[in-house]
N, C-alpha and C positions, 0 to 999 in steps of 0.2 A: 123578265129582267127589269122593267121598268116598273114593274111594283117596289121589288126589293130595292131599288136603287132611292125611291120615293121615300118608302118606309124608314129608311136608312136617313135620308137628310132629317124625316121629321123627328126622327130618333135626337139627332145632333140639332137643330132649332129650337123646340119645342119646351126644352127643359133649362134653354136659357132665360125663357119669360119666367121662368119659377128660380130662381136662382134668390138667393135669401140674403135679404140688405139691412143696414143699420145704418143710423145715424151716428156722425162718431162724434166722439166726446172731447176732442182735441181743442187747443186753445184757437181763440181768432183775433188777430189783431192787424191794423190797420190795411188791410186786404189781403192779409195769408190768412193762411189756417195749419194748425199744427197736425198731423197725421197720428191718431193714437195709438197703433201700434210701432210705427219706429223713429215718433219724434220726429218729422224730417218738416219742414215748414214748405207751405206752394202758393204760388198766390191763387187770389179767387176768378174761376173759373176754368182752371187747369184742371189735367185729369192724369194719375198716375197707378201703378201697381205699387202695393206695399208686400213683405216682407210674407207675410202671411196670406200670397194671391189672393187679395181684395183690389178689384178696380175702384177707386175712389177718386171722388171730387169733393168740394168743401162741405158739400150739405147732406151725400151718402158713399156707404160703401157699399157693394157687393159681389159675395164670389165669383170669384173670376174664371171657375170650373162645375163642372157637373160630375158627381158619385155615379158610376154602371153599378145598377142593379140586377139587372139581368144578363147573363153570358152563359156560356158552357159551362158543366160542370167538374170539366177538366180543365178549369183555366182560372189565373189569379187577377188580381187587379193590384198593381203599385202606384203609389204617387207621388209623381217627382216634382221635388219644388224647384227646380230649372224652370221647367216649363208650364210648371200650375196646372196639369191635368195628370188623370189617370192613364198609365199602360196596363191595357188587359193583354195576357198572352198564353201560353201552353203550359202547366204547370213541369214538367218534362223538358221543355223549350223554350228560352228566352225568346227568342229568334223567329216564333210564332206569333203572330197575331189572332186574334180574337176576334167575332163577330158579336159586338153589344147589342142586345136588343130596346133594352131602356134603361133611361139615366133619370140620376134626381137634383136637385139644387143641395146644396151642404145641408 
């Protein structure tokens, strides 16, 4: 049990350090920066989600989720932009959850 439980955090850690960032192209003025996907201005040093779950601050973005690549073969994967992550579950079953075995950065 304490494998599986292991295996599982590093499943959900692991693929945050690979998570895939850009610099964004947003204006900058007198200590904001504009946000380029939804236009919204912050000043410098803040940190916000935009619109499109990217965590960003003034000088990068990066997703703010991880793609399962591996699960059952009877099971789907949705993503909800509420929450910026995937729901893996029962294709038969909403109501089901899934055990992911690996995730990737966007």
């Amino acid at each position: 049990m304490k494998y599986l439980l292991l295996a599982s955090l590093l499943c959900v850690l692991l693929p945050r350090c690979w998570a895939a960032c850009y610099v964004p192209n947003g204006l900058k003025v007198l200590g904001y920066c504009q946000d380029s996907v939804d236009k919204t201005w912050h000043p410098e040093g803040s940190k916000w989600r935009n619109s499109a779950c990217n965590d960003c601050t003034c000088d990068a973005c990066c997703n703010a989720y991880t793609t399962p690549v591996r699960f059952p073969e009877d099971c789907m994967k949705e993503f909800d932009h509420v929450t910026c992550e995937y729901k893996v579950f029962k294709k038969n079953d909403r109501s089901q959850p899934c055990l992911v075995s690996a995730s990737v950065g966007k």
